[in-house]
C-alpha positions as CSV (number, residue, x, y, z in Angstrom):
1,X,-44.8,-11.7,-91.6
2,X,-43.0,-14.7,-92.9
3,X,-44.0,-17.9,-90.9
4,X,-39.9,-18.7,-90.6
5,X,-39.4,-15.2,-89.0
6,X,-42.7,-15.7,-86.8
7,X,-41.2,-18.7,-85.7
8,X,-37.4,-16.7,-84.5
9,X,-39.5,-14.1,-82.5
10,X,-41.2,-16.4,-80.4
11,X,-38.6,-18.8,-79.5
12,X,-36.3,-14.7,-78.5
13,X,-39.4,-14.1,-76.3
14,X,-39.7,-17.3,-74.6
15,X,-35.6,-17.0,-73.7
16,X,-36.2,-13.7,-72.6
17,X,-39.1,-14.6,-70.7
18,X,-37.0,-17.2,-68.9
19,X,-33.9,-15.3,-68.1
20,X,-36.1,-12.8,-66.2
21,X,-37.4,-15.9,-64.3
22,X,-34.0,-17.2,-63.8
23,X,-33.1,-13.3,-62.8
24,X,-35.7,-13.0,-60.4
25,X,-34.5,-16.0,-58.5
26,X,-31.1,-15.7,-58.2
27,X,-32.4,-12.1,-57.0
28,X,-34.1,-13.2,-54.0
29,X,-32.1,-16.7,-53.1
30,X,-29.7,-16.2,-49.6
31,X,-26.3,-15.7,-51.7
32,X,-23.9,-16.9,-49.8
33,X,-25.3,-18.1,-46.7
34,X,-26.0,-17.3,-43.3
35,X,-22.6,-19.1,-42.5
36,X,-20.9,-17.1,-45.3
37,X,-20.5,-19.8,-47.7
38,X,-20.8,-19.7,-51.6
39,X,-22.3,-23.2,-53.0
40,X,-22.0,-24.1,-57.0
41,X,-21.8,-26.2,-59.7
42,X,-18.9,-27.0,-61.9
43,X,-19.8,-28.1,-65.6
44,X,-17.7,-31.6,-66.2
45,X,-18.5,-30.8,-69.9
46,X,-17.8,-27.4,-71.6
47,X,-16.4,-25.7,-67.7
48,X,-19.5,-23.9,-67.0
49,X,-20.2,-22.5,-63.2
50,X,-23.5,-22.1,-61.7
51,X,-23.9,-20.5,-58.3
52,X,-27.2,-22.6,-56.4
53,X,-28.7,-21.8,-53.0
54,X,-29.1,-24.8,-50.7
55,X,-30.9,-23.7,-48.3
56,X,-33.6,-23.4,-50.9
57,X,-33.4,-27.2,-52.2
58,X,-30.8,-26.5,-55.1
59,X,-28.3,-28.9,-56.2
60,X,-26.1,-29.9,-58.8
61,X,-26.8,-32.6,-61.2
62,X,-24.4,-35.1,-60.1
63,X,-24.2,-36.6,-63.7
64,X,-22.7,-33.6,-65.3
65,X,-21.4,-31.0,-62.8
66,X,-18.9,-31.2,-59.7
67,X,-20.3,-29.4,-56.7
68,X,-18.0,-26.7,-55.4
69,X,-17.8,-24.6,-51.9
70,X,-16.0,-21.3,-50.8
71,X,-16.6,-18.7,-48.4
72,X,-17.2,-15.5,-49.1
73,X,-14.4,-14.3,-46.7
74,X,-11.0,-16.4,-46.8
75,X,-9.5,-18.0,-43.3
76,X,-7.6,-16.1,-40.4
77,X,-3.8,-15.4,-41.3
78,X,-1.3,-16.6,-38.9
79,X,-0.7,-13.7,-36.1
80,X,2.0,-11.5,-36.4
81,X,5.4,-11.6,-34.5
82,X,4.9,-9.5,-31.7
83,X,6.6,-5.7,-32.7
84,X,9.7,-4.5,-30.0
85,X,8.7,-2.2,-26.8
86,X,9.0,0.7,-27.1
87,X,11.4,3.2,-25.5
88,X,11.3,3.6,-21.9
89,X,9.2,7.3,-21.0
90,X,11.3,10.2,-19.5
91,X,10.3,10.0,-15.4
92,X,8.3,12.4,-14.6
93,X,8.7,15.7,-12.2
94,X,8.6,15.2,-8.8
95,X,5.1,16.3,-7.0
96,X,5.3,19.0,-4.6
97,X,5.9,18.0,-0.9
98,X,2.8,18.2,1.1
99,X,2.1,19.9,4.1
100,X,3.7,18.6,7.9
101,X,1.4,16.3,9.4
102,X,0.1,17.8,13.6
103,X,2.6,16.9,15.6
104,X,1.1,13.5,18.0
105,X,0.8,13.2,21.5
106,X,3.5,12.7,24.0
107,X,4.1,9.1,25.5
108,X,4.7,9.5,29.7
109,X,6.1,7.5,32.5
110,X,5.5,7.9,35.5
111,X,6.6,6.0,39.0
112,X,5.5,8.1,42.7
113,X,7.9,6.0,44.6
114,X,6.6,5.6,48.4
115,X,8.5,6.2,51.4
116,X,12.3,4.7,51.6
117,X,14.6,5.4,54.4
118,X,18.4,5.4,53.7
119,X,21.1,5.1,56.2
120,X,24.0,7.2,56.4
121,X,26.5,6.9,53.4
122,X,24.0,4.2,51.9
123,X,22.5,4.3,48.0
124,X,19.5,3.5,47.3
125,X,16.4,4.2,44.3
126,X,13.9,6.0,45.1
127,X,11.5,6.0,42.0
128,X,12.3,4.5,38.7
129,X,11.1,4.4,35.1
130,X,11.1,1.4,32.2
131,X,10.7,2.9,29.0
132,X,11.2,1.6,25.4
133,X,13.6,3.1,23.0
134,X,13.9,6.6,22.4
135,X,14.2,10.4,23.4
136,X,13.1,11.4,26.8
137,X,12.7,14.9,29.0
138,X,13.0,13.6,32.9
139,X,12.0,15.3,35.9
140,X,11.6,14.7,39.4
141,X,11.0,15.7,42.9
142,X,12.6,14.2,46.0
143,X,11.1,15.3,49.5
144,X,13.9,14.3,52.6
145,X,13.2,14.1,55.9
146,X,16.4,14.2,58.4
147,X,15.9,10.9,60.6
148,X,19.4,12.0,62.7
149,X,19.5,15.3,63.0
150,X,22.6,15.5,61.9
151,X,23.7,18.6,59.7
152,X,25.0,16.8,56.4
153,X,25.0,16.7,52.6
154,X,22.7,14.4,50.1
155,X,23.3,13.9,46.4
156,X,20.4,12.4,44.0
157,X,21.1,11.4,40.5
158,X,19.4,10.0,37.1
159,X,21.3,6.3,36.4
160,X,20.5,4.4,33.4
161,X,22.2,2.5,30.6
162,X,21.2,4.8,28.1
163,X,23.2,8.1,27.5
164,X,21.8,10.6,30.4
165,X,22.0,14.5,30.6
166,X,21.6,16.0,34.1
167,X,21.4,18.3,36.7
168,X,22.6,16.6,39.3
169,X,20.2,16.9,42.9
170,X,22.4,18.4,46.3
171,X,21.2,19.4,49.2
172,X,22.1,20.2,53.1
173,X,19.8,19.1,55.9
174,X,19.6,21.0,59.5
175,X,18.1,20.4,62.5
176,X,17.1,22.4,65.0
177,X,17.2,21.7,68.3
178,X,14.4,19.1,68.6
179,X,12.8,19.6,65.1
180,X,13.3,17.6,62.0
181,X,14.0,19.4,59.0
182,X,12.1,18.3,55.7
183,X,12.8,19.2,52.2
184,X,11.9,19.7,49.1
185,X,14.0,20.0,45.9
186,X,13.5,19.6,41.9
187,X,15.8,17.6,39.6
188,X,15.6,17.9,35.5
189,X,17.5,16.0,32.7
190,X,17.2,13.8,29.8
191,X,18.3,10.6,28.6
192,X,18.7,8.5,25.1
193,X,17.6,5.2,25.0
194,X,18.4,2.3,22.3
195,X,17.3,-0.9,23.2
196,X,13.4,-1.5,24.4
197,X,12.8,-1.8,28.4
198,X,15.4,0.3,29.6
199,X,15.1,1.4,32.8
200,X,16.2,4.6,34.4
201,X,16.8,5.1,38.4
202,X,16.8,7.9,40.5
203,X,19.3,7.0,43.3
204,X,20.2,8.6,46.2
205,X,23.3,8.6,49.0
206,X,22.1,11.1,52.2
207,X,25.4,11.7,54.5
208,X,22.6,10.9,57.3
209,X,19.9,8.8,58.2
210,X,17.1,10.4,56.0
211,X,13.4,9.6,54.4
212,X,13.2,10.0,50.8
213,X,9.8,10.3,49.3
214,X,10.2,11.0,45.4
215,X,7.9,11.1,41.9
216,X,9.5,10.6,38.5
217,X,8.4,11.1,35.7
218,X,9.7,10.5,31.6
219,X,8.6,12.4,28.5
220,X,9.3,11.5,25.2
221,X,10.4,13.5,23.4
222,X,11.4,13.8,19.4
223,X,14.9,15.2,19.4
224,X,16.8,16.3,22.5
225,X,19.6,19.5,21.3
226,X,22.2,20.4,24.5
227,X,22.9,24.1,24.0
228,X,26.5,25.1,24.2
């Protein structure tokens, strides 16, 4: 071979030689790194860019090249204007109704009133009640003795402020000869109270000198219906 075309395939080795080196490096240098950033060089002369790896010791040659920096992904746009709300859901169907809870227990009153005598044409209570606002079944039972043994009428009632339903308690007292007649006699009614502490009074007026021994007492109650 020619010694000048010797001379031209030696120097195309050695460049190849050294662009596999140069390969193999940029191969296994951290490209950008860990942080994400690109490092390189910028050629004053002729506008050449080289990409180096720092963290491996590269630089650029500060007498011909301007170093330059970028990252691999570009900084956060500005957020968004929020979008308009949406439309307003149609309301849903109404859930069926569950069953009626057990009905509770029943609040009662009670007063067993002692002994009271009442003079003739006098009124006086015999057993009372205070209960707090509400519906109430009342019943009671008034036992009379006849002090005079005179034959004459007695009347009993429920009084209270609320609003009160009743039947109302009459009765006729005998003697005979030397014995005292005694008696025994129910009363029922019911009464509506609106205002916490009411009390209501079972009063009675005996046409006679009499003892009145009586027990009251007061259910509530949830609705109170008079039939026609």
């Amino acid at each position: 071979m020619h010694a000048f075309l010797r001379h031209r395939v030696l120097v195309g080795a050695v460049v190849v030689g050294l662009v596999g080196v140069a390969a193999g490096g940029v191969a296994y240098a951290d490209i950008p790194e860990g942080s994400g950033v690109i490092h390189g060089c910028y050629a004053n002369k002729g506008g050449g860019l080289r990409v180096i790896d720092t963290d491996v010791g590269q630089s650029c040659d500060a007498k011909k090249e301007t170093p330059l920096s970028w990252s691999r992904t570009g900084p956060t746009g500005a957020t968004g204007q929020t979008g308009a709300t949406g439309a307003t859901g149609a309301t849903g169907a109404t859930g069926a109704t569950g069953p009626a809870g057990a009905t509770g227990p029943s609040d009662v009153f009670t007063n067993y009133g002692s002994p009271t005598q009442i003079s003739d044409l006098d009124t006086q209570t015999v057993a009372s009640v205070t209960l707090p606002a509400g519906n109430y079944s009342l019943s009671a039972s008034v036992r009379v003795v006849n002090d005079s043994g005179d034959t004459n009428l007695l009347f009993c009632d429920f009084i209270s402020f609320g609003i009160v339903h009743e039947q109302q308690g009459i009765a006729t007292l005998e003697s005979q000869g030397s014995d005292i007649d005694g008696l025994t006699f129910p009363m029922l009614g019911d009464v509506t109270i609106s205002t916490d502490n009411t009390s209501v009074f079972l009063r009675c007026e005996p046409a006679f000198t009499a003892t009145f021994n009586a027990a009251m007492i007061a259910t509530k109650v949830g609705t109170i219906t008079p039939s026609e």
